[in-house]
N, C-alpha and C positions, 0 to 999 in steps of 0.2 A: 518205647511204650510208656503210659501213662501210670504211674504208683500214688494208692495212696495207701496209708498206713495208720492200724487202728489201732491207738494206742492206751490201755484202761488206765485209771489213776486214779490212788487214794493214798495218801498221805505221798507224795512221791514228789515235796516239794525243793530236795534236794538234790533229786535224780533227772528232772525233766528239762531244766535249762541244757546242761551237757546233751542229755539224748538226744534234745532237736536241734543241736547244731550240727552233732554227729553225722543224721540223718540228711539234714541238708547239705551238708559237706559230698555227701555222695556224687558220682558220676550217672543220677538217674534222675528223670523228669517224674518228682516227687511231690507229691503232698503230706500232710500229717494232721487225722483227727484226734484228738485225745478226749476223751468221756469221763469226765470225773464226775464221782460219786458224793460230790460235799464234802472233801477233806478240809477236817476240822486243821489240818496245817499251812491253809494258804495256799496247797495245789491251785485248786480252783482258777484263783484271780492270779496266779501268776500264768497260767493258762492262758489265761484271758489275756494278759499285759504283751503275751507269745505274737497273739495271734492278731491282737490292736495295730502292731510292727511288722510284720511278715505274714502276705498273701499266704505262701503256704500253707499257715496254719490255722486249724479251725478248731473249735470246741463245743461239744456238747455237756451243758451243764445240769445235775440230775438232780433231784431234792434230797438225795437221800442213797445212802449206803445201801444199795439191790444188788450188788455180788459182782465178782470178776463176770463170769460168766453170762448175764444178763448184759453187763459191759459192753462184751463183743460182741454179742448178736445185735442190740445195740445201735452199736457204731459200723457195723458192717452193713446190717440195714440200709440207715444212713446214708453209708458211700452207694449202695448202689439207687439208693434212690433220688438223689440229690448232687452225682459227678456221672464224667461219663470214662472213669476209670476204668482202663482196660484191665488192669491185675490190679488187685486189693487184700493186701497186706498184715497181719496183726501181729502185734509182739506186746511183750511185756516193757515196762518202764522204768525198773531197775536195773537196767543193765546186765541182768542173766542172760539176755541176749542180744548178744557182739552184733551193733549197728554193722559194722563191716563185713557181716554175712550177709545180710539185706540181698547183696547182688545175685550172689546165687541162687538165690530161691526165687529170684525173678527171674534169672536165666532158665531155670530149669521151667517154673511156670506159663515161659511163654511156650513149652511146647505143647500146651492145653492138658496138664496136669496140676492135679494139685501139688504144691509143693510143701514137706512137713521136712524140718528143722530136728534134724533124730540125734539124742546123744551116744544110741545104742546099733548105729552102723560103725563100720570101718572109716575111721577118720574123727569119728565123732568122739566125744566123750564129756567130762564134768569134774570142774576144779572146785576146790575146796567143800567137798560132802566127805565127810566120815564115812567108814566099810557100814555101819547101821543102815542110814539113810541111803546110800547107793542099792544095799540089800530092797530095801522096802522101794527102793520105787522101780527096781528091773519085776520086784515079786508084783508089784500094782501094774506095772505094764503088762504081763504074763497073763495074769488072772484077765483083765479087761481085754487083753488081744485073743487071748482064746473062750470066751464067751460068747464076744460078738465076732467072730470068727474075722476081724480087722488084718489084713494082709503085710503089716508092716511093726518095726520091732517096736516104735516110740510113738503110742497114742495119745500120750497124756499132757505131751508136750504145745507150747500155744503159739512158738515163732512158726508162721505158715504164712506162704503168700497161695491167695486163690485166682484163677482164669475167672473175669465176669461171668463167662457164657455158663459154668460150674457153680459159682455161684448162687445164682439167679436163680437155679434150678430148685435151691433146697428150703424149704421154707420154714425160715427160723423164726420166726414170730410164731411157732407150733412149739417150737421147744420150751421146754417147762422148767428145767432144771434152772440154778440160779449159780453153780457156784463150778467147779473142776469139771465137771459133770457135763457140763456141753459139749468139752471138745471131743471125744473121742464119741461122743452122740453126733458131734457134727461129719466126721467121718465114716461113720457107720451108712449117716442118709448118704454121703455122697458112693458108697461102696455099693449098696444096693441099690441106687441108679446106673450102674455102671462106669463110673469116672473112675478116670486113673490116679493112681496117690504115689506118691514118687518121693523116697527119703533124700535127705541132704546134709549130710555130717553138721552136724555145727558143735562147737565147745560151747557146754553151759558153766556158768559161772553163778556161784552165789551170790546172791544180792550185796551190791557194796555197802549201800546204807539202807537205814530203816528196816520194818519189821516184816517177817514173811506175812501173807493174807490165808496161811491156810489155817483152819479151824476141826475140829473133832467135828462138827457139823457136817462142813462142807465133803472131808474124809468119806462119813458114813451116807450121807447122800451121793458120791461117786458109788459108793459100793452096794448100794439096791439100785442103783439108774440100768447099768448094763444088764440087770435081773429084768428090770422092766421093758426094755428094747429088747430084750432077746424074747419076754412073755409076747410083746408087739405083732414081733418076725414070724413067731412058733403059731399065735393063735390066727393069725392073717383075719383082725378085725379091725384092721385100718392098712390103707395103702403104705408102699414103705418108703415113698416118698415124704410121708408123713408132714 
């Protein structure tokens, strides 16, 4: 089956040569979009230099820093508007997520699930976090899994490969959020149509280089989003296809 994979980037011009050889190193009929947001470090155009040389790879170039989250919807957009990519893929670009899980989250998505890349099944887990930060992100997953009554342990997490036909379904040029905040809003729409969401252990791993992207912002807007999806669900004044 046909992969491509949507990759966001800002400042990650140390991380993205390796990634996408990694990725192309694979035993799958791949592609790779990357969506950079004008990193002021040359992402961009070495992007660009990627994709000049190798079909595989494609780029979307944006004026300006709009968030992870906007990133992905995005460049997922994108893939389905412009391939005819049977599964469509998204991960990060640091390396927190091991190119060599790729496969299974495509194995498991071809059987018309989505597939979500969980540190917090059996098998899964997370190298190099402090007991602090492990604490606050099972207590962030907890809090957002049981609000929006999410079926599975690791919402927050971004390595997921999606079925077209699931995809297609959800419409994310509705989504408002900009930053964390999408993903487990994008789970939510697909939960309340009824698709199936299916964990897949992966080990996360700290970013090898450069700086995390998360912000007190983007924090506090994760933390009234699942307030506003659940006001959404409660008040049934919009469909929840949404």
């Amino acid at each position: 089956m046909s992969v491509i994979v949507v990759i966001p980037t800002y400042n990650e011009a140390d991380n993205l040569v390796p990634l996408c050889k990694a990725l192309l190193s694979l035993a799958l009929e791949l592609e790779i979009l990357i969506v950079d947001d004008a990193s002021p470090d040359g992402t961009g155009e070495l992007a660009q230099e990627l994709a000049d040389t190798e079909y595989k790879i494609r780029v979307i170039h944006r004026a300006e820093k709009l968030g992870l989250g906007t990133a992905y919807t995005h460049g997922l957009n994108w893939a389905l508007e412009n391939t005819n990519a049977t599964l469509i893929a998204q991960m990060d670009a640091d390396f927190s997520h091991d190119p060599t899980a790729l496969p299974s989250l495509v194995e498991v998505a071809t059987r018309n699930t989505i597939a979500v890349g969980s540190r917090y099944v059996m098998g899964g887990g997370i190298k190099n976090w402090g007991l602090g930060r492990r604490f606050l992100s099972k207590a962030a997953n907890l809090y957002v899994r049981t609000i929006l009554s999410l079926p599975i342990a690791d919402v927050t997490g971004a390595f997921r490969c999606w079925p077209r036909c699931i995809l297609s379904k959800i419409d994310l040029s509705s989504i408002q959020a900009s930053g964390f905040a999408v993903l487990p809003e994008m789970l939510f729409r697909a939960k309340h149509q009824g698709f199936s969401i299916t964990e897949v252990p992966i080990i996360f791993e700290e970013r090898r280089v450069g700086q995390s992207k998360l912000t007190l912002g983007i924090a506090v807007e994760s933390f009234c989003n699942v307030w506003y999806l659940r006001w959404r669900k409660l008040s049934r004044h919009t469909d929840l296809s949404l």
